[in-house]
DSSP file (Angstrom, degrees, kcal/mol; ACC not computed):
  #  RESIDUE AA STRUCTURE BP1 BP2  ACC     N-H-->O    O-->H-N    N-H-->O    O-->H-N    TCO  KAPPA ALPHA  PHI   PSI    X-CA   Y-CA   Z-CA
    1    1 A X    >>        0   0    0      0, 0.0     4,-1.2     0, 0.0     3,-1.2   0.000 360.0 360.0 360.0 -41.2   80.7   94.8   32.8
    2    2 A X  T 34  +     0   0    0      1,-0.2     4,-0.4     2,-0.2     0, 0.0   0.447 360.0  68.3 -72.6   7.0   82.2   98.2   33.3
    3    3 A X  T 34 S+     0   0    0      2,-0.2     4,-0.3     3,-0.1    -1,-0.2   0.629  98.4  57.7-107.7 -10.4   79.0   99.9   33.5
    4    4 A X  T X> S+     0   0    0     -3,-1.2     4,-2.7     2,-0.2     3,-2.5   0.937 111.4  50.0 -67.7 -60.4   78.6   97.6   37.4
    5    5 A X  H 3X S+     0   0    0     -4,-1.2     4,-3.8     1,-0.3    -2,-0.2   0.873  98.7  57.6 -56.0 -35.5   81.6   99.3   38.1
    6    6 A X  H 3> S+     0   0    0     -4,-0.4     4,-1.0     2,-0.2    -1,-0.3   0.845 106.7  48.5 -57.9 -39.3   80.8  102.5   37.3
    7    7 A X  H X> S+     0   0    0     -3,-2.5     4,-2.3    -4,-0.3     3,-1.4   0.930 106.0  60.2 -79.0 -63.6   77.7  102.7   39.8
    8    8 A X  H 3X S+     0   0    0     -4,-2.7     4,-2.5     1,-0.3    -2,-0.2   0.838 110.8  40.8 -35.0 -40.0   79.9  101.3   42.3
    9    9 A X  H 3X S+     0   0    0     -4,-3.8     4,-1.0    -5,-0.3    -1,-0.3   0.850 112.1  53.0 -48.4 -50.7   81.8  104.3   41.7
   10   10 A X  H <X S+     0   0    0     -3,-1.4     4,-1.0    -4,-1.0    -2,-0.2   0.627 107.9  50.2 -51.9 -63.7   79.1  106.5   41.4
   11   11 A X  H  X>S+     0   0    0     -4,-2.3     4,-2.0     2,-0.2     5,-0.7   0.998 110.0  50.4 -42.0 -75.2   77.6  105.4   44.8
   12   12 A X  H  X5S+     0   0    0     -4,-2.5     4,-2.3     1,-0.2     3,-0.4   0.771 116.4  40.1 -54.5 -36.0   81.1  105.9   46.8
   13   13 A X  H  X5S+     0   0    0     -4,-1.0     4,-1.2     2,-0.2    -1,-0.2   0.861 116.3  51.2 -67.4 -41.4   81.7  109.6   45.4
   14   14 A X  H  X5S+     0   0    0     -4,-1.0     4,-1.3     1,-0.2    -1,-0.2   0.916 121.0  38.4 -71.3 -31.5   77.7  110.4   45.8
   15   15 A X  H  X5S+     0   0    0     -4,-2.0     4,-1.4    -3,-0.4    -2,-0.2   0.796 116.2  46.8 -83.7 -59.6   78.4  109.0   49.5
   16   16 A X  H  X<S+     0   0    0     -4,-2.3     4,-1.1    -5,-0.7    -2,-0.2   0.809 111.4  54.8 -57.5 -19.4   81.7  110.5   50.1
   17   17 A X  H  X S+     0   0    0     -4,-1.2     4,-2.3     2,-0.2    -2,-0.2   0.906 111.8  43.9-100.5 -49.2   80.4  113.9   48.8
   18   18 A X  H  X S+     0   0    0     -4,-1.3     4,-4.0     1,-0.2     5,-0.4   0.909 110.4  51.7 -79.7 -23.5   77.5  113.9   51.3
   19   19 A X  H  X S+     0   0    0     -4,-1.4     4,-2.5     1,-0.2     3,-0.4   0.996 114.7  45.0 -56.0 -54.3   79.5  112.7   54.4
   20   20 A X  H  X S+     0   0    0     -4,-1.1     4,-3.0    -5,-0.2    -2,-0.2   0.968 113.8  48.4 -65.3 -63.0   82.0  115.6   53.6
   21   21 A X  H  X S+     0   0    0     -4,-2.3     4,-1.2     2,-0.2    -1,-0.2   0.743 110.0  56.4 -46.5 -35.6   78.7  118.2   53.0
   22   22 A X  H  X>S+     0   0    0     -4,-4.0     4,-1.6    -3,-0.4     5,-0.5   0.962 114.9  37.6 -64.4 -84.3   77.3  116.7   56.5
   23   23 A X  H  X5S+     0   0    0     -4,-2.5     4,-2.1    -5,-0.4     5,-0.5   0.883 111.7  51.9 -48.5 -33.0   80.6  117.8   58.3
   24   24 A X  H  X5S+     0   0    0     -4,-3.0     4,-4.1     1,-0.2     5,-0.3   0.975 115.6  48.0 -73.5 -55.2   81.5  121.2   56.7
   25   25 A X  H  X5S+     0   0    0     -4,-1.2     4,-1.3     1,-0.3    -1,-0.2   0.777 115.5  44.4 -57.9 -35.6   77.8  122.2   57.6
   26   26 A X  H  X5S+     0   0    0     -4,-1.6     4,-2.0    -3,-0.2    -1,-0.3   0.818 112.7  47.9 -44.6 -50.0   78.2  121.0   61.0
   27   27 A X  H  <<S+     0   0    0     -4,-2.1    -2,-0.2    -5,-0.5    -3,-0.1   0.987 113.8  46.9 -66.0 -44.1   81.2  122.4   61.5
   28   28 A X  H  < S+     0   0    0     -4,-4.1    -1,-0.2    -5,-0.5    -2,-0.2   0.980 117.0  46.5 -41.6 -60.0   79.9  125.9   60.0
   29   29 A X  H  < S+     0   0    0     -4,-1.3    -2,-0.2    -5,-0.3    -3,-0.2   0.915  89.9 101.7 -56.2 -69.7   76.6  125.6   62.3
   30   30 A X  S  < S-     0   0    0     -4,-2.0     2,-0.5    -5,-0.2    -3,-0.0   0.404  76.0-123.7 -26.6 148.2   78.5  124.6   65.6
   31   31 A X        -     0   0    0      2,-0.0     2,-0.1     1,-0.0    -1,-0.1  -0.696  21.3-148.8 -96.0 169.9   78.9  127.4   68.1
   32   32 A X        +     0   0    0     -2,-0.5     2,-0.6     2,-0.0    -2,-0.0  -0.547  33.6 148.9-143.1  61.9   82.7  127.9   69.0
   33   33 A X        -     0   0    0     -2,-0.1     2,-0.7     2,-0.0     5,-0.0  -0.731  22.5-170.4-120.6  93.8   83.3  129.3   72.7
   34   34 A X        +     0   0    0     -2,-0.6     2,-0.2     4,-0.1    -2,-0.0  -0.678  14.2 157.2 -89.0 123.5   86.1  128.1   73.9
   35   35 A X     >  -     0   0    0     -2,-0.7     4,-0.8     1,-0.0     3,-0.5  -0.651  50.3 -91.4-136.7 174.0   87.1  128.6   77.8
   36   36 A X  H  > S+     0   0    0      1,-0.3     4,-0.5     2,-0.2     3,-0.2   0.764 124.0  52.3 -47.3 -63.4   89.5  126.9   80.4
   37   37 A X  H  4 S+     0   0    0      2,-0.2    -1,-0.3     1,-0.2     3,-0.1   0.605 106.9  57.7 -77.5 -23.3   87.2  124.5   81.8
   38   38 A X  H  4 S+     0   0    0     -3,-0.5    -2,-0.2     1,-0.2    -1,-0.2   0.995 105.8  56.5 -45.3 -59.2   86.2  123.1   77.8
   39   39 A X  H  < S+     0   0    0     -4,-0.8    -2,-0.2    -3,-0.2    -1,-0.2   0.298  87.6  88.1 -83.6 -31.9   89.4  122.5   77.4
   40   40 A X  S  < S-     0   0    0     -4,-0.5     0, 0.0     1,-0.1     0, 0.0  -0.439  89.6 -78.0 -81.0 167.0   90.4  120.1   80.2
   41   41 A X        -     0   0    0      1,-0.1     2,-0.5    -2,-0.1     7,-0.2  -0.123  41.6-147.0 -85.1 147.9   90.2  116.6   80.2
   42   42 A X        +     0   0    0     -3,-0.1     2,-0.3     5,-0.1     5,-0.1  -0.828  24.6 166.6-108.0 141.6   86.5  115.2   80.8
   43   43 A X  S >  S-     0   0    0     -2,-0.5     3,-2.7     3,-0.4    -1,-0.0  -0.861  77.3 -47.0-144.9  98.0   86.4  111.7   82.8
   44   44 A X  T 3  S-     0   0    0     -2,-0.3     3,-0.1     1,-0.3    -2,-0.1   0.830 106.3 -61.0  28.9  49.2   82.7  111.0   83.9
   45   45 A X  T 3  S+     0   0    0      1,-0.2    -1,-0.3     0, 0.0     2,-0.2   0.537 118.1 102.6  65.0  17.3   82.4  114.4   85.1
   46   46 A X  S <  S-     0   0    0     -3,-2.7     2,-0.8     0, 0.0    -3,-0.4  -0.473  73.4 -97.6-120.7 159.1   85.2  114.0   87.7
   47   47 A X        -     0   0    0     -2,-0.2    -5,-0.1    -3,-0.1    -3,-0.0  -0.866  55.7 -81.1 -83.9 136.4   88.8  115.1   87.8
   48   48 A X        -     0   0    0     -2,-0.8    -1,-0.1    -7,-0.2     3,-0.0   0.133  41.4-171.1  -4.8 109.8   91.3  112.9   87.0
   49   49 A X  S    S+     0   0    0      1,-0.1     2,-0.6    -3,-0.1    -1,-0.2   0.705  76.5  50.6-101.5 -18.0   92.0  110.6   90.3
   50   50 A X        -     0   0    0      1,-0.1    -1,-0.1     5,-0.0     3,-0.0  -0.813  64.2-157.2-118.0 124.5   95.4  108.9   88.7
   51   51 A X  S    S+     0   0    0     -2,-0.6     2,-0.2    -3,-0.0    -1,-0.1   0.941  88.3  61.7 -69.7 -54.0   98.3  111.0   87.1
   52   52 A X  S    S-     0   0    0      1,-0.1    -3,-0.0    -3,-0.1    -1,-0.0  -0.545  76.3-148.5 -91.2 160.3   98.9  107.9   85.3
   53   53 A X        +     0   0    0     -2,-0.2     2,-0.5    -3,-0.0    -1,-0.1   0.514  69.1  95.8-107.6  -9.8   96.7  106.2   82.9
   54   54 A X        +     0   0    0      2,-0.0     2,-0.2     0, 0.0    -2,-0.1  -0.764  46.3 143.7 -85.9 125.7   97.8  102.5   83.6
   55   55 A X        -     0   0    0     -2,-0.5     2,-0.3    -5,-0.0    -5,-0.0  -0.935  43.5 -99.9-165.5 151.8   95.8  100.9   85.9
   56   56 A X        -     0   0    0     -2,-0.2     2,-0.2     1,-0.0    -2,-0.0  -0.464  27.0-172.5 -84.8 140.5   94.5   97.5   86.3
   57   57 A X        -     0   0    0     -2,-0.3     2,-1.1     2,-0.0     5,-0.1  -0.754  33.8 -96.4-102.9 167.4   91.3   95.7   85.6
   58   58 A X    >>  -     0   0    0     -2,-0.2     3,-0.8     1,-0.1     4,-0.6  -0.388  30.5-142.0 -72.2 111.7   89.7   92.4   86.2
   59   59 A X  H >> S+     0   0    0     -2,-1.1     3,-2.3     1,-0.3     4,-1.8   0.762  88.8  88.8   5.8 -65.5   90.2   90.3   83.5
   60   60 A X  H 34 S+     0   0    0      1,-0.3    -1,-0.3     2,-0.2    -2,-0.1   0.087  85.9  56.4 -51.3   7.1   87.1   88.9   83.7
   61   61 A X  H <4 S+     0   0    0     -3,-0.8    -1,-0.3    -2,-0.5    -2,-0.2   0.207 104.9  60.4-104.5 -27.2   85.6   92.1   81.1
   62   62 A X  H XX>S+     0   0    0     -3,-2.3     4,-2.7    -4,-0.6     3,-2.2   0.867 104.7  39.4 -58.3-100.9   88.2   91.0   79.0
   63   63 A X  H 3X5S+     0   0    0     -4,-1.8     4,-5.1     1,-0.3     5,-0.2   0.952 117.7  51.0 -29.2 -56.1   86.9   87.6   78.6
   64   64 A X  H 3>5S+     0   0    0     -5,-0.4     4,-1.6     1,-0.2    -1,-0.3   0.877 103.6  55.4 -56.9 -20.0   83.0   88.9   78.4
   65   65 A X  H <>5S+     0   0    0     -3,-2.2     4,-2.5     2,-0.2    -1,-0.2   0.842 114.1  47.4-100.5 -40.6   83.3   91.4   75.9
   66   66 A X  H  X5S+     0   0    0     -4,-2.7     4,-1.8     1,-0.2    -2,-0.2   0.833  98.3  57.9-110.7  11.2   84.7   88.8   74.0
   67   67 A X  H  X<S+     0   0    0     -4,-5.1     4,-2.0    -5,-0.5    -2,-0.2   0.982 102.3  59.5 -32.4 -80.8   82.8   86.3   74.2
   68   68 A X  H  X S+     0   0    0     -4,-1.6     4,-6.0     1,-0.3     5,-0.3   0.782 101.3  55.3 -13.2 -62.9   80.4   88.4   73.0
   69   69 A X  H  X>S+     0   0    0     -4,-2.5     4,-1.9     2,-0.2     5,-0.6   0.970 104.9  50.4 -53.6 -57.9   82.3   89.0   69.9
   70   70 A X  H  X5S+     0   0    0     -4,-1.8     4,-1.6     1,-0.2    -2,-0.2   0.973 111.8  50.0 -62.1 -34.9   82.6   85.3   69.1
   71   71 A X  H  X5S+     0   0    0     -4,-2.0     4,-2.3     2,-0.2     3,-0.3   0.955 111.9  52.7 -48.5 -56.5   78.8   85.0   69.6
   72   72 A X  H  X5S+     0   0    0     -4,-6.0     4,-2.3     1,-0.2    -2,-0.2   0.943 108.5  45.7 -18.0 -76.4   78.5   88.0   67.3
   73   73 A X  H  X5S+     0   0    0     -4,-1.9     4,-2.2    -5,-0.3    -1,-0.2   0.860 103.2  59.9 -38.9 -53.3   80.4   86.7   64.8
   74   74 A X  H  <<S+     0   0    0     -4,-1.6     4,-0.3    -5,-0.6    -2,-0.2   0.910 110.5  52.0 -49.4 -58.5   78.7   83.1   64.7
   75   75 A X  H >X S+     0   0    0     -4,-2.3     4,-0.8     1,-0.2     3,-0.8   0.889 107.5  47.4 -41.0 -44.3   75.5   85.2   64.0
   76   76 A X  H >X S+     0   0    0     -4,-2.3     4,-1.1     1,-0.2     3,-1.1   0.992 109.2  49.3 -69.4 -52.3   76.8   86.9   61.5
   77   77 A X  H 3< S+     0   0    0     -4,-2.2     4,-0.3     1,-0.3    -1,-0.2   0.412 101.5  69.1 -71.8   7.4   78.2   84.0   59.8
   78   78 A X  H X> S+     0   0    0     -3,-0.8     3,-0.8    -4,-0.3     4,-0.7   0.950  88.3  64.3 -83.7 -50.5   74.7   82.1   60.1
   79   79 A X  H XX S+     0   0    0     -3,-1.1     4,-1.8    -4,-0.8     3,-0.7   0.903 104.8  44.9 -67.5 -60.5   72.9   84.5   57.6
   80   80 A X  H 3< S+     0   0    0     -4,-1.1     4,-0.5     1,-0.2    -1,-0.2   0.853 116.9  46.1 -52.8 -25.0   75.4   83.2   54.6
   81   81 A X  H <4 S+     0   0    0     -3,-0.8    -2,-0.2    -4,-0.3    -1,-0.2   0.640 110.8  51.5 -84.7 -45.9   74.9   79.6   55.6
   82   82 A X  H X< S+     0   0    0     -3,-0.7     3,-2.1    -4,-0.7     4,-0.4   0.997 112.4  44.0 -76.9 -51.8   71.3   79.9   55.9
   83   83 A X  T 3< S+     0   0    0     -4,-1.8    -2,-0.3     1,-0.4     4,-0.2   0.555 113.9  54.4 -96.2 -26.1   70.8   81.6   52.3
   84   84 A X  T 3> S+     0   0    0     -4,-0.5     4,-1.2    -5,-0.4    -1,-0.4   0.415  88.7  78.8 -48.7 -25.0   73.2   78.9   51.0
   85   85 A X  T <4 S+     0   0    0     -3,-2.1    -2,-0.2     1,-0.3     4,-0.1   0.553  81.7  67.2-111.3 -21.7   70.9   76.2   52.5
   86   86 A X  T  4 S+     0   0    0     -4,-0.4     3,-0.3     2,-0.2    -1,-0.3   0.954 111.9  28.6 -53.6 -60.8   68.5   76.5   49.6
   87   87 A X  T  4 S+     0   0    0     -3,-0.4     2,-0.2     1,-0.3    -2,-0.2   0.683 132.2  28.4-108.9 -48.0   70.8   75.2   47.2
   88   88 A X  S  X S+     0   0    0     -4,-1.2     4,-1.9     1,-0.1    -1,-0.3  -0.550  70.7 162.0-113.6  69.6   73.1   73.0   48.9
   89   89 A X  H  >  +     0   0    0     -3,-0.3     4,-2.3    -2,-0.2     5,-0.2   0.843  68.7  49.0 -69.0 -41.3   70.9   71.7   51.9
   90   90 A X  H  > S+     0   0    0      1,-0.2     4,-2.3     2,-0.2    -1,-0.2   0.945 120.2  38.2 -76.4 -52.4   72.8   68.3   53.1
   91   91 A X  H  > S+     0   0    0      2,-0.2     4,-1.6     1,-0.2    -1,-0.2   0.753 110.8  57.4 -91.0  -2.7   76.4   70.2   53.3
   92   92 A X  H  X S+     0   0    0     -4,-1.9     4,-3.0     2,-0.1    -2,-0.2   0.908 113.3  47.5 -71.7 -38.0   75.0   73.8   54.7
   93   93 A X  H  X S+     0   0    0     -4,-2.3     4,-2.3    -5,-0.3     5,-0.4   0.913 108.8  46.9 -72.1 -27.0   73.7   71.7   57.4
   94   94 A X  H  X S+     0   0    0     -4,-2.3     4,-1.3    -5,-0.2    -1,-0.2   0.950 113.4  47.6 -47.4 -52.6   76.6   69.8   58.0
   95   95 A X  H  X S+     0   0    0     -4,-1.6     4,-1.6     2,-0.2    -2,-0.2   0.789 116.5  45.4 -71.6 -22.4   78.8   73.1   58.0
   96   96 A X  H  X S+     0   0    0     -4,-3.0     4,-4.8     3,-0.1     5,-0.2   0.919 115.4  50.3 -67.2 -44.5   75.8   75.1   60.8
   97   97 A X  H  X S+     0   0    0     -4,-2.3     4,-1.7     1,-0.2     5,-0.2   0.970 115.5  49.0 -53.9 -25.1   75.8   71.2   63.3
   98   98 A X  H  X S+     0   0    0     -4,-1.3     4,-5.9    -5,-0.4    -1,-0.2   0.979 114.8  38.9 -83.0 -55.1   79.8   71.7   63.1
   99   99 A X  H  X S+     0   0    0     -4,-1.6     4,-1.4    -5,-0.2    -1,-0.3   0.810 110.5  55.3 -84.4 -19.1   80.1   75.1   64.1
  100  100 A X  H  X S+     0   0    0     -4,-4.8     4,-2.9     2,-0.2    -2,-0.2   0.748 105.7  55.5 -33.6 -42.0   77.7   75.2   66.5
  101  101 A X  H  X S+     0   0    0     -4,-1.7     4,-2.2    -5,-0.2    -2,-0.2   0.835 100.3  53.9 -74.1 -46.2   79.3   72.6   68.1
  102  102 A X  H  X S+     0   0    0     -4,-5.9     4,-1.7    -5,-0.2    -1,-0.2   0.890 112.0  49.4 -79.8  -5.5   82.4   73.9   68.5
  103  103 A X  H  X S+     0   0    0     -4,-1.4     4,-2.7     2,-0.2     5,-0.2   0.975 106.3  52.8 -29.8 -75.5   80.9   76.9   70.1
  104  104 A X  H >X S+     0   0    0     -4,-2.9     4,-2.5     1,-0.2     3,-2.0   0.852 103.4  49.0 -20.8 -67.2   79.2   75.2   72.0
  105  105 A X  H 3X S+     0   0    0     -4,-2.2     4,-2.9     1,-0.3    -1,-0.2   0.955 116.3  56.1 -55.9 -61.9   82.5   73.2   73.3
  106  106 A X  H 3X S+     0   0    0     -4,-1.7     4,-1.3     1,-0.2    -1,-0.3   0.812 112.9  38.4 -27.7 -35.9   83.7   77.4   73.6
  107  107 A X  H << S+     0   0    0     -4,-2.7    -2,-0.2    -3,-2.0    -1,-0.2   0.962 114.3  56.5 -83.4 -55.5   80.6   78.2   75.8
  108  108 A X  H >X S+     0   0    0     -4,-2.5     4,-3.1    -5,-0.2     3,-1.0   0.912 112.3  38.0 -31.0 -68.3   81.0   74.9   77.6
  109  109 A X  H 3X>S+     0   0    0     -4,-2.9     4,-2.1     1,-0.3     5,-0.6   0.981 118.5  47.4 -56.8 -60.2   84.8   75.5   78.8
  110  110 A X  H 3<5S+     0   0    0     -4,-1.3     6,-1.4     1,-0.3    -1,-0.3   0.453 111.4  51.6 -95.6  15.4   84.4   79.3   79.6
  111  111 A X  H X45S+     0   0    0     -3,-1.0     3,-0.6    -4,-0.2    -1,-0.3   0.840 118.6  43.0 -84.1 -58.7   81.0   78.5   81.6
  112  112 A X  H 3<5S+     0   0    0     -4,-3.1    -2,-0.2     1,-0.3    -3,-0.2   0.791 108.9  49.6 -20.1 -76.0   83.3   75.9   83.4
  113  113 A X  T 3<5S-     0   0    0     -4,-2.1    -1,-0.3     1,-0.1    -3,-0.2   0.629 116.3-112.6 -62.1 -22.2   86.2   77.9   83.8
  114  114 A X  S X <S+     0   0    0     -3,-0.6     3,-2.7    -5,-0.6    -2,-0.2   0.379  79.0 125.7 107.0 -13.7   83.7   81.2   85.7
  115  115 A X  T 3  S+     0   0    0      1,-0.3    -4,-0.2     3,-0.0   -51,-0.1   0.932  75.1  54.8 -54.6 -27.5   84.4   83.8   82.7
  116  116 A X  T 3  S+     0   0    0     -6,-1.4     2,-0.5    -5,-0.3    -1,-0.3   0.395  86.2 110.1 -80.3  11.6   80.2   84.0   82.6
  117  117 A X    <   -     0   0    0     -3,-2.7     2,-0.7    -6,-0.1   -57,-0.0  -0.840  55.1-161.8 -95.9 117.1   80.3   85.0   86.7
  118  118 A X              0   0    0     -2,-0.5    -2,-0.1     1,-0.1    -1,-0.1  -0.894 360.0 360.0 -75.5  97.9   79.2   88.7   87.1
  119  119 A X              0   0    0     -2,-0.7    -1,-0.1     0, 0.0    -2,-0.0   0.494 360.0 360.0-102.8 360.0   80.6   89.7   90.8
C-alpha cells in the first residue's frame, strides 16, 4: 500500500523539480532591458483613460460567462456518470434525466429572462 504512495510522491517532486528547472532556465535565458516606457502600465496598447479603476459594466457578461461555467461543469460531471453507467445502468440514468432537467429549467429561465441577448 505504501509503495502507491510513494509514486505519488515521486511523480509530484519529479514534476515540481521540472517546473522549477523550466523557470530558472527561462529566467536565465530572458533578456533584461529595462527602460521607462517597460515599466508603465500596459492597457491594450493605450494609456490609461480612467485614474480610477472602478467602472461599470453591463451585467449581462456577468451572467454569460457564467452560464458558461454551469454548462462547463454539467460536462464535466457527465464523464463520471457515463463511466458509471456500465455498472449501475437504471440509476446513472435516472441521476443524467434529473440533471439535465434541471439545467434545462436553468437555460429555460435565463433564455426567458434575455441573459442569452448579445446587443
Amino acid at each position: 500500500m505504501i509503495e502507491n504512495y510513494t509514486y505519488v510522491l515521486m511523480f509530484l517532486i519529479g514534476g515540481s523539480a521540472m517546473v522549477l528547472v523550466a523557470m530558472v532556465i527561462s529566467w536565465a535565458l530572458r533578456p533584461s532591458k529595462p527602460s521607462k516606457a517597460k515599466l508603465t502600465p500596459y492597457e491594450c496598447g493605450e494609456i490609461p483613460a480612467q485614474s480610477d479603476s472602478y467602472f461599470q459594466f453591463n451585467i449581462r457578461y456577468y451572467l454569460f460567462g457564467l452560464l458558461f461555467v454551469i454548462f462547463d461543469v454539467e460536462v464535466i460531471l457527465f464523464i463520471p456518470l457515463v463511466k458509471v453507467f456500465n455498472n449501475w445502468p437504471a440509476v446513472a440514468f435516472i441521476e443524467l434525466t434529473f440533471f439535465t432537467v434541471i439545467l434545462s429549467i436553468g437555460l429555460y429561465y435565463a433564455w426567458k429572462k434575455g441573459a442569452l441577448e448579445w446587443e
